[in-house]
Residue frames relative to the residue before (quaternion, step in Angstrom):
aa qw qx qy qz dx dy dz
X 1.0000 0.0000 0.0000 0.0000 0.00 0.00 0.00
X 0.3699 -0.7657 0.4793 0.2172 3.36 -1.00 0.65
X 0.5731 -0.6332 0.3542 0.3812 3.52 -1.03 1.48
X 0.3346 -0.6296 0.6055 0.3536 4.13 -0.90 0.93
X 0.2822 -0.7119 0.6423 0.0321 3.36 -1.40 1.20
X 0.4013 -0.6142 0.6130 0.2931 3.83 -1.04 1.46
X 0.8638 -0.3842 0.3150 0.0841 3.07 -1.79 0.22
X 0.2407 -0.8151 0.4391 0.2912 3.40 -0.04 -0.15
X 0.5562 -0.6777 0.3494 0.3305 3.43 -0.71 0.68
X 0.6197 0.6401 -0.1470 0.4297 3.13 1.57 -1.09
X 0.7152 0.1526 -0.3321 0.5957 3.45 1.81 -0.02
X 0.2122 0.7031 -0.5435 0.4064 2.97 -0.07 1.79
X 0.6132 -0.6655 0.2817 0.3189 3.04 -1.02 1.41
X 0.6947 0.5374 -0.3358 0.3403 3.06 1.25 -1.20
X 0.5266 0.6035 -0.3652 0.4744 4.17 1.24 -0.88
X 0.5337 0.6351 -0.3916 0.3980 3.79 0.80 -1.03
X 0.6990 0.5682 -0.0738 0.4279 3.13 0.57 -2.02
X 0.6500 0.5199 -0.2522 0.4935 3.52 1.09 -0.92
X 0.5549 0.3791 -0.3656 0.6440 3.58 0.84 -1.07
X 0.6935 0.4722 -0.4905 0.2356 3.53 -0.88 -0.45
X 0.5659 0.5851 -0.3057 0.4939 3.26 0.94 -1.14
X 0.5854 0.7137 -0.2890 0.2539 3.25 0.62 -1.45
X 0.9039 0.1455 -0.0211 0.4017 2.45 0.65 -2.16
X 0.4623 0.6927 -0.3601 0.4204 2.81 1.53 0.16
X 0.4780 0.6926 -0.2008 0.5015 3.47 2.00 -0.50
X 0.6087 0.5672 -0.1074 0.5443 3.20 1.30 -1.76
X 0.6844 0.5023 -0.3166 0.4232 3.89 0.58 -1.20
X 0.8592 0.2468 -0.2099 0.3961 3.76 0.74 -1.18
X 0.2827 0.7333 -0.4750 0.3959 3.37 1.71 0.97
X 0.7337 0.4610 -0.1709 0.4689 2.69 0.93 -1.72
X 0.6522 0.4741 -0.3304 0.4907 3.54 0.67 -0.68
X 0.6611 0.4242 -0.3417 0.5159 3.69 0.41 -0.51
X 0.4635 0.5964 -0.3520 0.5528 4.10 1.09 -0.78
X 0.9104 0.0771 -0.0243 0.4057 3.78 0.26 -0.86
X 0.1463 0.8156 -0.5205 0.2060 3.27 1.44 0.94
X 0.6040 0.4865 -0.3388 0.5326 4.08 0.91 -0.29
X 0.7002 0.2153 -0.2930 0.6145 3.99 0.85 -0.26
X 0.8115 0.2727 -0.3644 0.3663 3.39 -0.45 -0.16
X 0.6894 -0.5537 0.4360 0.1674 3.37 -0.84 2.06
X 0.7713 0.3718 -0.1450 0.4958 3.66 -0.11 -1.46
X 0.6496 0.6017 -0.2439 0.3957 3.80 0.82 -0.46
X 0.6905 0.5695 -0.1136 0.4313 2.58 1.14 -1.84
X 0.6555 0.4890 -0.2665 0.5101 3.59 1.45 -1.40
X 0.7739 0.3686 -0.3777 0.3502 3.75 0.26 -0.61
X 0.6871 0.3145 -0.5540 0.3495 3.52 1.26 0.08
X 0.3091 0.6805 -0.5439 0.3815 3.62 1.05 -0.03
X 0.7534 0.3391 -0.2929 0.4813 4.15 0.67 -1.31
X 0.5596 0.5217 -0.4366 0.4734 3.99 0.84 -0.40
X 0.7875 0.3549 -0.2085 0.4587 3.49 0.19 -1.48
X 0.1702 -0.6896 0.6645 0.2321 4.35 1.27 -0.29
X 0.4212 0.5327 -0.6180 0.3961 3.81 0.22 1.89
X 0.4100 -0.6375 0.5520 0.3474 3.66 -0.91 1.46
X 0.3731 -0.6249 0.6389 0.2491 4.35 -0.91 1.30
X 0.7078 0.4543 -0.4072 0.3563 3.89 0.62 0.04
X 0.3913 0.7425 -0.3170 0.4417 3.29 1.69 -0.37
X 0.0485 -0.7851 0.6111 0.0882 3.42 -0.43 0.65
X 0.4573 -0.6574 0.5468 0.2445 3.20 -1.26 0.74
X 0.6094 -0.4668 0.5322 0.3571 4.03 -1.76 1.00
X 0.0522 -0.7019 0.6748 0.2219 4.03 -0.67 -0.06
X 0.6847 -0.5692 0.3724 0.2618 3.71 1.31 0.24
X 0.7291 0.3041 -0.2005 0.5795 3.26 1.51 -0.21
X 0.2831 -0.7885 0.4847 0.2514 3.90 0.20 1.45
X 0.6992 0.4069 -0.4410 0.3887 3.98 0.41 -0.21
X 0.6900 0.3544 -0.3787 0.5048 3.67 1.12 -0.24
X 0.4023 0.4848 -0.5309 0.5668 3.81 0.87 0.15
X 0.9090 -0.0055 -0.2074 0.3615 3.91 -0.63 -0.65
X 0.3623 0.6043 -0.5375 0.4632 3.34 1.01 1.59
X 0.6540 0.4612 -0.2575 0.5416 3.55 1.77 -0.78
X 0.4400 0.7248 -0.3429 0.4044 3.54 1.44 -0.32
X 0.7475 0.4346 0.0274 0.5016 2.99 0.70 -1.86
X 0.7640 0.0639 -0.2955 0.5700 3.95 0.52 -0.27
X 0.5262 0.4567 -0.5501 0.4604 3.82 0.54 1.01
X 0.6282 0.3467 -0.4119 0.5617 3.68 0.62 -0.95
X 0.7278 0.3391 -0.4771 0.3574 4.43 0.12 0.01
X 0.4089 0.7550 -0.3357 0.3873 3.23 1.47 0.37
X 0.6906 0.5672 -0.0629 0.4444 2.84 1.24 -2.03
X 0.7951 0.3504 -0.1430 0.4739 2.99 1.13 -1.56
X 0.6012 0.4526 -0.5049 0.4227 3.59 1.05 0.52
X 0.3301 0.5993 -0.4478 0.5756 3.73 1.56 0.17
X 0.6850 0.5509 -0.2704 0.3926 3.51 0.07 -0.84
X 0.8051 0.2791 -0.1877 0.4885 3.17 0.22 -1.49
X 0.4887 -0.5495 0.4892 0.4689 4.11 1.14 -0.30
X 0.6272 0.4853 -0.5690 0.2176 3.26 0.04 0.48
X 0.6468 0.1876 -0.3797 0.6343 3.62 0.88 0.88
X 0.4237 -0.7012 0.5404 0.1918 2.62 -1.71 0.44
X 0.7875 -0.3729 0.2484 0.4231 3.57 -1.19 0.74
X 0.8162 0.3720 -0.1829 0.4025 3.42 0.98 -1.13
X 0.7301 0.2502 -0.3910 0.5015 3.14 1.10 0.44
X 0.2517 0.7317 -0.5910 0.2279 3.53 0.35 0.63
X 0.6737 0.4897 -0.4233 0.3566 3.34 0.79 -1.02
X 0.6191 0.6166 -0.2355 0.4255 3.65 1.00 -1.32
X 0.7933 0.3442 -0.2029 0.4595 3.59 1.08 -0.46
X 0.5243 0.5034 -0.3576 0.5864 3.29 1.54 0.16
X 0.4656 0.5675 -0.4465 0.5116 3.89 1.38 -0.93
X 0.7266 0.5307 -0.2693 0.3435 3.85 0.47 -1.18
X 0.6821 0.4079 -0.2212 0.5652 3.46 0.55 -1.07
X 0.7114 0.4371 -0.3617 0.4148 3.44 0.68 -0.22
X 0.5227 0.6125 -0.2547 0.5355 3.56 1.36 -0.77
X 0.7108 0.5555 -0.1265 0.4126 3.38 0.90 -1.27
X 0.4777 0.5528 -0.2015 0.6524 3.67 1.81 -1.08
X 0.6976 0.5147 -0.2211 0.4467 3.64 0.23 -1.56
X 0.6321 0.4795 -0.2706 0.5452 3.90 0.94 -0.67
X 0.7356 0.4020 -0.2812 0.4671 3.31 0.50 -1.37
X 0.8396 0.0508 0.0355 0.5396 3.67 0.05 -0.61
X 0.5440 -0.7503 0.3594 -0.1094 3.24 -0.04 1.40
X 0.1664 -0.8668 0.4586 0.1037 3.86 -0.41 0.63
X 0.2925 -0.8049 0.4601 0.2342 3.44 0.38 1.70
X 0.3772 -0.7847 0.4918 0.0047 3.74 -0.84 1.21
């Protein structure tokens, strides 16, 4: 016969409950971590925080503000015309912004 074995703490209601949290901890990390790429994210904090998500913020420096103008609106407007696709917009706006951010710097 085989020796009867006690439970395990680990299946307990109370460990169960722990993971969840966890991951439930883990889910709005990640979601809050990529609130600027993920569309659906982006809109509910735009509706919590009542901020237009198209609204760009001043960074304080007027030649990198209408350096980010200019290679985001040729961003936008190559979305527009189809010549990217939805999925990469984000990756080409990451660029032109990176690229602004080099050229003209954000005194700190």
């Amino acid at each position: 016969m085989e020796p009867v074995r006690s439970p395990s703490r680990l299946d307990g209601r109370t460990a169960r409950l722990t993971a969840l949290v966890i991951a439930l901890s883990a889910l709005a990390l990640m979601l809050w971590l990529g609130r600027e790429d993920v569309g659906f994210v982006r809109a509910g904090v735009s509706m919590v925080t009542g901020e237009d998500p198209a609204k760009a913020a001043s960074t304080g420096n007027p030649e990198l503000d209408a350096c980010l103008a200019q290679r985001v609106g040729d961003v936008d407007k190559l979305l527009a015309e189809g010549m990217i696709k939805e999925s990469q917009y984000q990756a080409f706006k990451r660029r032109a912004s990176s690229y602004c951010e080099t050229q003209f710097p954000v005194a700190r």
